[in-house]
BAPARO-118671 format. One line per 3 residues: for each residue x, y, z of N, C-alpha, C. Coordinates in nm, 2 decimals. Example, Ala and Ser with C-alpha at 12.3 -4.5 7.8 and 13.67 -1.06 7.14 Angstrom:
2
1.32 -0.57 0.78 1.23 -0.45 0.78 1.32 -0.33 0.78 | 1.28 -0.22 0.71 1.37 -0.11 0.71 1.29 0.00 0.79
//
This chain:
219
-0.29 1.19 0.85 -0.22 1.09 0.94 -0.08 1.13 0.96 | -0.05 1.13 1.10 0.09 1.17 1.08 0.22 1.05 1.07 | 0.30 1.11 1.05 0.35 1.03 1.02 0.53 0.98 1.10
0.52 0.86 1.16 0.58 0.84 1.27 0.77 0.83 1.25 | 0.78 0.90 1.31 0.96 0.93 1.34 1.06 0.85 1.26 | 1.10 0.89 1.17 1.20 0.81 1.05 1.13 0.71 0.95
1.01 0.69 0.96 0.91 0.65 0.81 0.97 0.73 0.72 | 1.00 0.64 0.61 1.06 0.68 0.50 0.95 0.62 0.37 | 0.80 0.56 0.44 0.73 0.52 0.31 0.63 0.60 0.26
0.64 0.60 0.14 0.63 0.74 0.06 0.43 0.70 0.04 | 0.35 0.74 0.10 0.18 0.69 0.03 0.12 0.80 0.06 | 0.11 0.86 -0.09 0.05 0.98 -0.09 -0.13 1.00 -0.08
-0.20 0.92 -0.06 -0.33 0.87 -0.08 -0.39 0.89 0.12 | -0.28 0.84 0.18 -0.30 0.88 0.28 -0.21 0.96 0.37 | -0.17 1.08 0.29 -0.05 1.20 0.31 0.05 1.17 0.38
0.11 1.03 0.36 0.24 0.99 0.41 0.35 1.00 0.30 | 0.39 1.21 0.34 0.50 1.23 0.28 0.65 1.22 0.30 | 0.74 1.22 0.33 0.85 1.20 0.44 0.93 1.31 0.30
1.00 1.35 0.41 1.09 1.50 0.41 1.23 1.48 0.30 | 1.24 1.54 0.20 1.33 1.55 0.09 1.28 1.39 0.00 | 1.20 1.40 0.00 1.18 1.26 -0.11 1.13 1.28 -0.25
1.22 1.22 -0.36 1.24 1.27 -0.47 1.10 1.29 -0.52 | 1.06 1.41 -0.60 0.92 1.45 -0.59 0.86 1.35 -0.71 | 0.95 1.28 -0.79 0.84 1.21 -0.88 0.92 1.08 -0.86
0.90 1.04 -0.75 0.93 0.87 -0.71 0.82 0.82 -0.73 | 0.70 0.85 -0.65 0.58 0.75 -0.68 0.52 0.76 -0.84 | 0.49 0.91 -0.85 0.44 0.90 -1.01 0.53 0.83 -1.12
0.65 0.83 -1.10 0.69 0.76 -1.21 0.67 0.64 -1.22 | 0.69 0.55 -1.10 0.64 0.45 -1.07 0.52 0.40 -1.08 | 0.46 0.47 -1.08 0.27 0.46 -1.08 0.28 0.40 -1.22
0.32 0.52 -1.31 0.27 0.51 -1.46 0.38 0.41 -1.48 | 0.50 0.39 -1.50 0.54 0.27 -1.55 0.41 0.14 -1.56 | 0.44 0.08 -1.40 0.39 0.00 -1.38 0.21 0.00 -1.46
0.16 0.13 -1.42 0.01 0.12 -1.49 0.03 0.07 -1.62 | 0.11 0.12 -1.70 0.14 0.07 -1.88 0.15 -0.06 -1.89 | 0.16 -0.16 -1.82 0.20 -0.32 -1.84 0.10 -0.34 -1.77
0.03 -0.44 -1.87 -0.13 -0.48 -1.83 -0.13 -0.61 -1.72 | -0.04 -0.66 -1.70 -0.07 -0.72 -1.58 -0.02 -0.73 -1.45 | 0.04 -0.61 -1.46 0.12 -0.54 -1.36 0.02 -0.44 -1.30
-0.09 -0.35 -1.44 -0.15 -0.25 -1.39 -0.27 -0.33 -1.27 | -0.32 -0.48 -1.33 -0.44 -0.54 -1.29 -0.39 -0.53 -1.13 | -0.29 -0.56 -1.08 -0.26 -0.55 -0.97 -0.28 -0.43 -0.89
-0.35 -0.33 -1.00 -0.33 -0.20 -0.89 -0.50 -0.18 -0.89 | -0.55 -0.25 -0.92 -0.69 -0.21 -0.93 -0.79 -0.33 -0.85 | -0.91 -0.30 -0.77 -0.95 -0.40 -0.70 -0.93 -0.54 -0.75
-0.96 -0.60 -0.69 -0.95 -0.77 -0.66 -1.13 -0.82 -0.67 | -1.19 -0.75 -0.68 -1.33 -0.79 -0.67 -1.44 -0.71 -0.69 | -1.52 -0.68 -0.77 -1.62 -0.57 -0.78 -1.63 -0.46 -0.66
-1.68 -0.53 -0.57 -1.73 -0.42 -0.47 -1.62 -0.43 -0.32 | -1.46 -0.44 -0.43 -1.38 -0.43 -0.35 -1.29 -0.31 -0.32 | -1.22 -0.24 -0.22 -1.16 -0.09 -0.18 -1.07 -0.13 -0.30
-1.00 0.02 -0.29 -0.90 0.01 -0.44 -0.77 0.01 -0.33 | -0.66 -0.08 -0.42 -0.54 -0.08 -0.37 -0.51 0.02 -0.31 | -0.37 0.04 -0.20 -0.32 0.14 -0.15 -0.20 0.12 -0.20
-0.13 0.21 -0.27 -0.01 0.23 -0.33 0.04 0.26 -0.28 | 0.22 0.27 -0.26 0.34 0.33 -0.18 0.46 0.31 -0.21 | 0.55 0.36 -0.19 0.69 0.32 -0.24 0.72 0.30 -0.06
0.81 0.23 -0.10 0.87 0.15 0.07 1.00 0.20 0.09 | 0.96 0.21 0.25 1.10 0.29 0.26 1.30 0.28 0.22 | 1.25 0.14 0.20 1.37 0.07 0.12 1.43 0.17 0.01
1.28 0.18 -0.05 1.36 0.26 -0.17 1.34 0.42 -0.16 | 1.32 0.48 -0.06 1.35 0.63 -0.03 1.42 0.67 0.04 | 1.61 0.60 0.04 1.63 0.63 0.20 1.65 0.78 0.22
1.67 0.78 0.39 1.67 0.95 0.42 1.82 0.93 0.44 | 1.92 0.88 0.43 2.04 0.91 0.44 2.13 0.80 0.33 | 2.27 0.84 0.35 2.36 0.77 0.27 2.37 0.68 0.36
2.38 0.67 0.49 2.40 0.57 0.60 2.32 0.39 0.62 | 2.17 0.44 0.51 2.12 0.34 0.57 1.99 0.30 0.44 | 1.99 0.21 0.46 1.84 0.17 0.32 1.95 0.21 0.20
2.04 0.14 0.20 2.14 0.22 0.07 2.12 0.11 -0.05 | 2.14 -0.03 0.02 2.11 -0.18 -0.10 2.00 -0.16 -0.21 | 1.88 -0.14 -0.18 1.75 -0.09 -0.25 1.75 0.07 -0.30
1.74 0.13 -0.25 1.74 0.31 -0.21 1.83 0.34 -0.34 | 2.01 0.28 -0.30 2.11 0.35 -0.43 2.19 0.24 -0.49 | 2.25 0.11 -0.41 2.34 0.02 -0.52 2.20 -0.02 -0.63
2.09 -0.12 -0.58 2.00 -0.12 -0.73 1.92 -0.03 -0.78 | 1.81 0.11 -0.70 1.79 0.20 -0.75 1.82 0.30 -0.85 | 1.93 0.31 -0.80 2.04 0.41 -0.89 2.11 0.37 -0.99
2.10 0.23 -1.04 2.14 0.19 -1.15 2.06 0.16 -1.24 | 2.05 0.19 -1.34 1.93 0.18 -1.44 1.91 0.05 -1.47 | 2.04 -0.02 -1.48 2.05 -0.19 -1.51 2.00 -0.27 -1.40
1.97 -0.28 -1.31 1.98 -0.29 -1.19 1.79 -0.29 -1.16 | 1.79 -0.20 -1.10 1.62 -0.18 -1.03 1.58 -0.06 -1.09 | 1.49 -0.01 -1.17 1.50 0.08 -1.21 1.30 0.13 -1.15
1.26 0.04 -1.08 1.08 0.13 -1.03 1.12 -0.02 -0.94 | 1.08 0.05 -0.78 0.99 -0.01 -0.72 0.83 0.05 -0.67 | 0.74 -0.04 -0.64 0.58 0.00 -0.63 0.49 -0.14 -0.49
0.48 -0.06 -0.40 0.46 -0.19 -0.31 0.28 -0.15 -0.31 | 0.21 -0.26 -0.24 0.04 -0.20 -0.22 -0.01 -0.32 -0.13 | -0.14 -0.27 -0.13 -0.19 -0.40 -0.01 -0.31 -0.36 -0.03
-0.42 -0.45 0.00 -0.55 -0.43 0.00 -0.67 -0.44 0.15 | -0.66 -0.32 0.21 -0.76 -0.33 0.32 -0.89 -0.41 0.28 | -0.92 -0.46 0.43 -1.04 -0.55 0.41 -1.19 -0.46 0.39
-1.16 -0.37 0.47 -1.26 -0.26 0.41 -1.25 -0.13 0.45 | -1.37 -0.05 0.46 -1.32 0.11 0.48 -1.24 0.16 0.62 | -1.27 0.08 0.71 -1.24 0.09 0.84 -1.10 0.01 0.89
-1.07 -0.06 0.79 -0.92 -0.14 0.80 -0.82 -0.05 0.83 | -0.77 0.10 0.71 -0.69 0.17 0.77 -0.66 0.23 0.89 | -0.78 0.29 0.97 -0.80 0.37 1.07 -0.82 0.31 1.21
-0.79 0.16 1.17 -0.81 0.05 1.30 -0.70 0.05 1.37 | -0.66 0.06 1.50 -0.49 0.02 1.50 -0.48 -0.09 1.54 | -0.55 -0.15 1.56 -0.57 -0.35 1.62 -0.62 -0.41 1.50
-0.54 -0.31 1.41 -0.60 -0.44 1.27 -0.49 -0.46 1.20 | -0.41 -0.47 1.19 -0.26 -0.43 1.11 -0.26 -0.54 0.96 | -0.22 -0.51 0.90 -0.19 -0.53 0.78 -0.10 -0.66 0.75
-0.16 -0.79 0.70 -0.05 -0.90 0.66 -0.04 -0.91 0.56 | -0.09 -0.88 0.42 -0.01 -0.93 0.30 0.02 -0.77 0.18 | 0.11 -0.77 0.19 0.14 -0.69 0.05 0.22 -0.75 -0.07
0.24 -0.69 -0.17 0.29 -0.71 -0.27 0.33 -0.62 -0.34 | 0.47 -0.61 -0.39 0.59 -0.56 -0.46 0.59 -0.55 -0.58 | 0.62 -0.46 -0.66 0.62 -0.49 -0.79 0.77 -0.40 -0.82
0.84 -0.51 -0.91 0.97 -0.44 -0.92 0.99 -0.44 -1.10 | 1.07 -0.34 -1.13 1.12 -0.35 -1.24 1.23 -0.37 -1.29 | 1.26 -0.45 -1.35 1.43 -0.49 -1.34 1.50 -0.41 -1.52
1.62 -0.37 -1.48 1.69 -0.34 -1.60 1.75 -0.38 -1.69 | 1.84 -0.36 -1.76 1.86 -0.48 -1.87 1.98 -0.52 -1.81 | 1.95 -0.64 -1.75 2.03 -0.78 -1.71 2.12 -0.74 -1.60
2.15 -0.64 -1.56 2.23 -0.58 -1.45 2.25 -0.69 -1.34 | 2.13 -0.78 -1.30 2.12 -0.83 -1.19 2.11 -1.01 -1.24 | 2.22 -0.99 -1.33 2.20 -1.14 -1.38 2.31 -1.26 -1.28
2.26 -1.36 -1.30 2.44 -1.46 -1.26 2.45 -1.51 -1.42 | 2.35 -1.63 -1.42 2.37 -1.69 -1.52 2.27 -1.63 -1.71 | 2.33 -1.64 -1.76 2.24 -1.56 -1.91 2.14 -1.51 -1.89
2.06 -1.40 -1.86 1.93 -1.32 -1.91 1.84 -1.42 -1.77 | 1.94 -1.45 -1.63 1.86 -1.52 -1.53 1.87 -1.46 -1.44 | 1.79 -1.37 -1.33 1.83 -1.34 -1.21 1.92 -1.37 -1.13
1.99 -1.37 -1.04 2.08 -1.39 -0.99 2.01 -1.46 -0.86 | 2.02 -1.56 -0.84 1.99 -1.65 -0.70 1.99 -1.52 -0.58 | 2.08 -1.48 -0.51 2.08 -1.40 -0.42 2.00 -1.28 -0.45
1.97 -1.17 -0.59 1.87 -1.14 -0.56 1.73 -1.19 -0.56 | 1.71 -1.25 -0.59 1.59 -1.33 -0.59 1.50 -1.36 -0.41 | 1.65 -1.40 -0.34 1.67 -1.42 -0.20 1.62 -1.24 -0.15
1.67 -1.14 -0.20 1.68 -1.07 -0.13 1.54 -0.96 -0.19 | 1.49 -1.00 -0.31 1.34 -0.95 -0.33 1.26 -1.01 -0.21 | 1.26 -1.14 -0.19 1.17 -1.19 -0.12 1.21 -1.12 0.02
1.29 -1.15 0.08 1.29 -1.10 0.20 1.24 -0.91 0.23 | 1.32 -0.84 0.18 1.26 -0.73 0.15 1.09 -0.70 0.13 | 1.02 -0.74 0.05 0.90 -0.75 0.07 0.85 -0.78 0.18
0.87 -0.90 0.24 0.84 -0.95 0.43 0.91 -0.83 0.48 | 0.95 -0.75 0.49 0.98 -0.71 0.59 0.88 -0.55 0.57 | 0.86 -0.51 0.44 0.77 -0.42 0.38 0.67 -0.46 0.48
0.62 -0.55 0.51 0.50 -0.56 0.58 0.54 -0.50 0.75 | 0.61 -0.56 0.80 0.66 -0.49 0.93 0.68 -0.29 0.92 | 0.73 -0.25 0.82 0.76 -0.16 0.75 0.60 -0.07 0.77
0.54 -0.14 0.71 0.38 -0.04 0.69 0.29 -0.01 0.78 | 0.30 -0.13 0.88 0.26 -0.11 0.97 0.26 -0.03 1.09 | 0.44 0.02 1.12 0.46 0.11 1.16 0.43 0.18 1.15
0.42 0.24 1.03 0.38 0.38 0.95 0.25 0.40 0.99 | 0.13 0.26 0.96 -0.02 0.30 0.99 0.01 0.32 1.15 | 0.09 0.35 1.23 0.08 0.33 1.37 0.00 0.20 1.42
-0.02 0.08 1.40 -0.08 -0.02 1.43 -0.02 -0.06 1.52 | -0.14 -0.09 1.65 -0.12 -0.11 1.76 -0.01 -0.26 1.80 | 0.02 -0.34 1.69 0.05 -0.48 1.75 0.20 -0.45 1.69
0.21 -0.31 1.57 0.37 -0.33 1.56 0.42 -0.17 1.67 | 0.52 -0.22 1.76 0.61 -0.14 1.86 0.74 -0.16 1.87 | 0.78 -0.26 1.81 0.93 -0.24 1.76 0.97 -0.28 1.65
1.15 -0.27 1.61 1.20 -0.33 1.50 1.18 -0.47 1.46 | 1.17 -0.49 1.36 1.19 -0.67 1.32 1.29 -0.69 1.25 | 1.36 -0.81 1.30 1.46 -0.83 1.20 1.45 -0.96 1.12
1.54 -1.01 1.01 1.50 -1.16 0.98 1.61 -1.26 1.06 | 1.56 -1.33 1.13 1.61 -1.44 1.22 1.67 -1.55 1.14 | 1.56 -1.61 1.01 1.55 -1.71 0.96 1.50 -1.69 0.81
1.56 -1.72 0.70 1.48 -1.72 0.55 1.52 -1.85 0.48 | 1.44 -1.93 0.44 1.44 -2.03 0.34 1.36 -2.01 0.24 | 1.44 -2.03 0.12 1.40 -2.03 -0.03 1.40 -2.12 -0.10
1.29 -2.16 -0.20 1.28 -2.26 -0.28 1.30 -2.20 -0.40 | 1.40 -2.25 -0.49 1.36 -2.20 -0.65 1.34 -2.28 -0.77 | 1.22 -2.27 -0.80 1.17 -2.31 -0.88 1.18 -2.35 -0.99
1.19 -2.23 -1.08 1.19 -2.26 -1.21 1.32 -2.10 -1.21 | 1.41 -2.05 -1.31 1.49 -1.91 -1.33 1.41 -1.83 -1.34 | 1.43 -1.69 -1.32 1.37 -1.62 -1.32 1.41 -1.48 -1.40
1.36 -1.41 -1.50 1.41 -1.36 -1.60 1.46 -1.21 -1.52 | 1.64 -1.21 -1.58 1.67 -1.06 -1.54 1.63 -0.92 -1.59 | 1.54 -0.96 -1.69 1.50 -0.84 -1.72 1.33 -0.83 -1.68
1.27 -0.72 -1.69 1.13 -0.66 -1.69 1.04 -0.62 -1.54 | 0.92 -0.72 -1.54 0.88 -0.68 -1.43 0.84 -0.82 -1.37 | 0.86 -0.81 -1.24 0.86 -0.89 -1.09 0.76 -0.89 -1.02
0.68 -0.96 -0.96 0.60 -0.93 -0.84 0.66 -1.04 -0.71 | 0.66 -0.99 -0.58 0.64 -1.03 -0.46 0.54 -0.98 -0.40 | 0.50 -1.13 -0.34 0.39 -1.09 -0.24 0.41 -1.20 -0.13
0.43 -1.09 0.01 0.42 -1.13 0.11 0.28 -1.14 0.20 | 0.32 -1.20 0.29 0.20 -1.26 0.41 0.23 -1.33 0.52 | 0.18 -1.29 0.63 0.25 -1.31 0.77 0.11 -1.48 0.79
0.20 -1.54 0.83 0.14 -1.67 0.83 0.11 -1.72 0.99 | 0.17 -1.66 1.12 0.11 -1.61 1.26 0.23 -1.56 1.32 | 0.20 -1.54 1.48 0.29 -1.46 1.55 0.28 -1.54 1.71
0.41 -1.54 1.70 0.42 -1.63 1.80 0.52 -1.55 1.91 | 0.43 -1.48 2.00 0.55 -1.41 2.07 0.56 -1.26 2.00 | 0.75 -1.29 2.02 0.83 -1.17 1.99 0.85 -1.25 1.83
0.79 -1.34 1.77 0.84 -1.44 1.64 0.73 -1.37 1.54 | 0.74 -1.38 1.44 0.60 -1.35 1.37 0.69 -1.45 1.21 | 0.60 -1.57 1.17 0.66 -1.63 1.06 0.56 -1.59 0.94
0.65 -1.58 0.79 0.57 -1.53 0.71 0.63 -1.60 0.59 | 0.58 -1.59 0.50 0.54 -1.63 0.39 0.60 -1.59 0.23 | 0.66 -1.56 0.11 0.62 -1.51 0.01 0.64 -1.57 -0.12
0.61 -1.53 -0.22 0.61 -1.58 -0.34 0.67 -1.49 -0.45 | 0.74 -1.53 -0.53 0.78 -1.44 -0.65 0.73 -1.53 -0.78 | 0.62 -1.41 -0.88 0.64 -1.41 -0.95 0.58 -1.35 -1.06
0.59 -1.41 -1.19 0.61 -1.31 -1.33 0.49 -1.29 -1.41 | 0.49 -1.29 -1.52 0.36 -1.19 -1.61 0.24 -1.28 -1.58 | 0.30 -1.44 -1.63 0.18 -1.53 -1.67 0.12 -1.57 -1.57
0.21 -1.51 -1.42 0.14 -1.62 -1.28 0.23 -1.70 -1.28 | 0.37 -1.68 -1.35 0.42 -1.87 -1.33 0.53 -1.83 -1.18 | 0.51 -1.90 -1.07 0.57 -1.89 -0.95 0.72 -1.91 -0.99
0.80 -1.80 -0.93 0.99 -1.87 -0.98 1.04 -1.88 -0.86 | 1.03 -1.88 -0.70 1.06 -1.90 -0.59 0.97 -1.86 -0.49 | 0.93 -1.92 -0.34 0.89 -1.93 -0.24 0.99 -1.93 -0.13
0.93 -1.83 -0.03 0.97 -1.88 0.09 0.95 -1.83 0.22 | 0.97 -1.89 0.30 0.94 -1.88 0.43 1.02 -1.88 0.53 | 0.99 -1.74 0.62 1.11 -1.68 0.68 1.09 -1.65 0.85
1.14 -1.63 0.95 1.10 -1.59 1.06 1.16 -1.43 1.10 | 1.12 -1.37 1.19 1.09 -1.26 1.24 1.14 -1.19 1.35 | 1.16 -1.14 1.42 1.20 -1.12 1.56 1.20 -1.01 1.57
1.15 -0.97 1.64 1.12 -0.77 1.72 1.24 -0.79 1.81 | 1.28 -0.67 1.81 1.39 -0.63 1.93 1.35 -0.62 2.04 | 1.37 -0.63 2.12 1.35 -0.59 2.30 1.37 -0.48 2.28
1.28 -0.41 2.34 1.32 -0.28 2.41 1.43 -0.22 2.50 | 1.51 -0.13 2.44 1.62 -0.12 2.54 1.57 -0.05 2.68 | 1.68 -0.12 2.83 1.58 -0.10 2.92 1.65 0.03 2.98
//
């Protein structure tokens, strides 16, 4: 599959390599996440006679320059306290889902690992704003993949127009995270979506729902 002009997401399953990317970004990531048992469940079908996850690190966190994808990529990346593995995936509907380009891709899901407390406000609690900015990040992962699979319905940038968050219950600054997003329709140049954060047991610590907007084409 080739792989389309400045994709920076790393999915080696379907040889989307992108040029100078750290050679054990996915594998380390893989195995972290596979060692925590309900982090690994997430990488393995959803149903007996279901396709097996598609793994990938998102371009967020590989950027190709110091210019850009720097928030995810190096201020939390590169600090061990901070974000120390991200791991995104999604599950086609079946064998023919990748290879479709009028089929594109709505829900994935994130899996982050957090450092020790780096990303706190209040005591051993995530910090409100990141919390805001897992979620959004993930939504936009989906715009993000799509590109990549060359799918016919994404042809330009998206940006976020609109995000509203609900939070729930705190959410712990240390360990492992899940988001999972999902495009909830497309209205236009608009596409509104969806996501959810959260932790080991299933217990939800924020929602929300955001809007979308593709750029015009310049003329």
């Amino acid at each position: 599959m080739a792989l389309p002009t400045r994709s920076r997401i790393f999915l080696p399953s379907l040889g989307l390599y992108p040029p100078n990317t750290p050679p054990n970004l996915f594998d380390s990531a893989a195995a972290h996440f596979s060692s925590i048992p309900w982090c690994a469940s997430h990488m393995r079908p959803d149903r007996p006679d279901g396709p097996d996850p598609v793994l990938f690190v998102p371009q967020g966190f590989n950027p190709a320059s110091d210019g850009e994808d720097q928030f995810f990529g190096s201020t939390l990346g590169k600090n061990p306290r901070a974000l120390r593995h991200m791991l995104c995936l999604f599950r086609p509907d079946d064998a023919g889902h990748l290879r479709d380009p009028a089929r594109p891709v709505y829900r994935v899901s994130a899996l982050f690992s957090l450092g020790d407390e780096g990303l706190s406000g209040y005591k051993s609690v995530l910090h409100g704003g990141v919390v805001c900015s897992l979620l959004d990040e993930t939504q936009g992962i989906v715009h993000e993949l799509n590109a990549a699979l060359d799918k016919a319905t994404t042809t330009s940038t998206f940006l976020t127009a609109a995000l509203t968050v609900n939070f729930l219950r705190p959410a712990p600054a240390r360990g492992e995270l899940c988001v999972t997003a999902w495009v909830e329709s497309v209205q236009g140049r608009k596409t509104l979506m969806g996501a959810e954060l959260t932790g080991a047991d299933g217990s939800v610590f924020a929602t929300s729902r955001s809007t979308w907007v593709a750029l015009r084409e310049k003329l």
